[in-house]
N, C-alpha and C positions, 0 to 999 in steps of 0.2 A: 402468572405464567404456569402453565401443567408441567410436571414431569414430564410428557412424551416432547411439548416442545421443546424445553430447554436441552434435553436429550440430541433431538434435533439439531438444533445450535448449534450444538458440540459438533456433529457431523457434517451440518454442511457448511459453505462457505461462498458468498454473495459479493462481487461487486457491481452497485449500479451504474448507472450512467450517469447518475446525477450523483453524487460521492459525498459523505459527510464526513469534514475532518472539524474535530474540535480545537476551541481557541489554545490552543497551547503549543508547545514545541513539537518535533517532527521524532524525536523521540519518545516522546508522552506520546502522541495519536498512535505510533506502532505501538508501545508497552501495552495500549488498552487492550491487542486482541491477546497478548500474554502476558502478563506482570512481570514474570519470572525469568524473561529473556535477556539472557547478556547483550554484549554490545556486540558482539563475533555474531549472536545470531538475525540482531535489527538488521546487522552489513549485508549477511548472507539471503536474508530475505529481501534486502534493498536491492541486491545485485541481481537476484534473481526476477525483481519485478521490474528492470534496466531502470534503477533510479537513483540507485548508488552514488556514480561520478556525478551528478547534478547537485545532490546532497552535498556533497565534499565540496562544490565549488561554491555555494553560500558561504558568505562571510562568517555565520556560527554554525554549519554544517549539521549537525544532527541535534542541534540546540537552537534552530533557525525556528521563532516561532512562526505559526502559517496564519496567523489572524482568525476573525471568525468565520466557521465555515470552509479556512483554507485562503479565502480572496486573496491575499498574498502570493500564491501561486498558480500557474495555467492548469487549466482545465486537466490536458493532459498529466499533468505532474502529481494533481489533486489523485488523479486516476490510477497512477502509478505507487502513490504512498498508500492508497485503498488496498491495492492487490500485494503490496509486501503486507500489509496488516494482516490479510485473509490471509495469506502464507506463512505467516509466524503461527496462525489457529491452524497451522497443520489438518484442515478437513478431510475429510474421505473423498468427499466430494466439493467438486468449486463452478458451477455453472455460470458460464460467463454471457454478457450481451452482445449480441451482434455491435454495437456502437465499441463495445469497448477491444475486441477482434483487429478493431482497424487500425489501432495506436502502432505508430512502427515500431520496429522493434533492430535492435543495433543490427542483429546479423543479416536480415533483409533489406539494409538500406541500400543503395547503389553503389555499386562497385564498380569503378572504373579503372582504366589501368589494364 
């Protein structure tokens, strides 16, 4: 890999449609986009990619391995642990998919009442 790209890397920040999580736990696949991240900051990124309270409610919660590839979890959720990871890499820039746009999100759900 060049300079300019890894450079790159650093700056920007990618989730696809089709999302790669590795065989390990839900904390390991966050650490990978930072090492160095406490646990306050996996939360803060998890909270912020609405995936938080879903975490917490697996029976080993942020130690919940996701199997290979993730298969252990929905599509969506695979999608939602992608975009805290890219959010812990603090990027400049985060360009996102039209597919991934569509995922609901808490404060747009239907409010009734």
């Amino acid at each position: 890999m060049t300079a300019a790209a890894a450079a790159t890397g650093r700056v920007i920040g990618v989730v696809t449609q089709e999302t790669y999580l590795f065989h390990a736990s839900i904390r390991d696949n966050l650490l990978h986009a930072k090492r160095e991240a406490t646990d306050a900051d996996l939360e803060v990124a998890a909270r912020a990619a609405a995936i938080h309270d879903r975490i917490t409610e697996l029976p080993d919660g942020y130690a919940t391995m996701v199997g290979e590839r993730g298969y252990k979890l929905s599509g969506g959720e695979k999608q939602r642990i992608a975009t805290a990871r890219v959010l812990l890499k603090d990027p400049r820039r985060t360009p996102v998919s039209s597919s991934s746009t569509k995922q609901p999100r808490p404060s747009t759900r239907s409010r009734s009442g």
